[in-house]
C-alpha distance (Angstrom), angle and dihedral (degrees) to the residues before:
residue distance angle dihedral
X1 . . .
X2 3.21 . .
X3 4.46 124.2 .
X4 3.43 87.9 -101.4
X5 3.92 108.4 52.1
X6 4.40 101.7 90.5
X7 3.69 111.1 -117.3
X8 3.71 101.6 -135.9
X9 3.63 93.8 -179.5
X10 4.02 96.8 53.7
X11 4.24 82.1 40.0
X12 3.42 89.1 60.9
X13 3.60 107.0 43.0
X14 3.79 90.9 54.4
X15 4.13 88.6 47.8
X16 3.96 90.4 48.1
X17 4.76 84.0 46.8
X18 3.79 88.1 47.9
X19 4.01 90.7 44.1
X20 3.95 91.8 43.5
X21 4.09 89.6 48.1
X22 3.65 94.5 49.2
X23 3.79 98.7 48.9
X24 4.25 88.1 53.5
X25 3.49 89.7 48.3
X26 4.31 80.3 51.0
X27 3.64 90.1 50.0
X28 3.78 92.0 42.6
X29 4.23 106.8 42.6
X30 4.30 93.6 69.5
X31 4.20 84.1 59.2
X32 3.49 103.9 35.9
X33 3.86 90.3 44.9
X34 4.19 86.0 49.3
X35 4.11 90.0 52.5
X36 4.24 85.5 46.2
X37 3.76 92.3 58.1
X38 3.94 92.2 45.2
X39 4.42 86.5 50.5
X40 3.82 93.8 -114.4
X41 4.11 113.5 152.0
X42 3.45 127.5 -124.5
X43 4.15 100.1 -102.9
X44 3.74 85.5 47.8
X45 4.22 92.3 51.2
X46 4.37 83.5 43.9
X47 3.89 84.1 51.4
X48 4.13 97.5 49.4
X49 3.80 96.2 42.6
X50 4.47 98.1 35.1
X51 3.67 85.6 -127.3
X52 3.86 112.7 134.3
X53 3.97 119.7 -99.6
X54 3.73 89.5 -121.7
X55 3.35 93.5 58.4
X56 3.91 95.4 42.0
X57 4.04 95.9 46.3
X58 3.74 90.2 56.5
X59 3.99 87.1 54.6
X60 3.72 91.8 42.4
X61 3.37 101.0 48.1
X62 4.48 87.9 57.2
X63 3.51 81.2 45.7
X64 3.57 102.7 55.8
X65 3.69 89.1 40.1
X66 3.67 91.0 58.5
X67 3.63 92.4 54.6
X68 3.46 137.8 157.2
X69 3.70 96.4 21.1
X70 4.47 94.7 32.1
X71 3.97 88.9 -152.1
X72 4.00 105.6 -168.3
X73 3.64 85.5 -146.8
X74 4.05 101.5 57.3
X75 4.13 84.3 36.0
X76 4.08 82.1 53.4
X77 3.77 85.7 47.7
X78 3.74 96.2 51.6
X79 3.51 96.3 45.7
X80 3.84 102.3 47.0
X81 3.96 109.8 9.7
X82 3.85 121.6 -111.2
X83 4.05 116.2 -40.5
């Protein structure tokens, strides 16, 4: 295989990651942003839904950013660029 044939396969797997990652972060947002507006930190919002802190802190952080208002679509923005 040469550096210019397209690898569909490894294409796809990173397409279905990015997918995957994005619809947690979906699922995730709504609860993290609730635990923002009550003041709770990151490690503590990790702790209450068993997700790891990394994961959580990267979230927070676009949420807090996005604050007062907590628009989806500038949290969107923050996390993955424009669309």
């Amino acid at each position: 295989m040469s550096i210019y044939e397209y690898d569909e396969e490894g294409h796809m797997k990173v397409v279905r990651e990015e997918g995957f990652q994005e619809g947690q972060a979906s699922v995730l947002l709504p609860m993290i942003i609730k635990k923002v507006k009550k003041g709770k930190s990151a490690e503590l919002i990790a702790s209450e839904l068993e997700e790891e802190v990394s994961v959580i802190q990267l979230l927070y952080d676009a949420v807090a950013a996005a604050a007062p208002e907590y628009d989806m679509e500038k949290i969107r923005q923050t996390l993955y660029g424009t669309f």
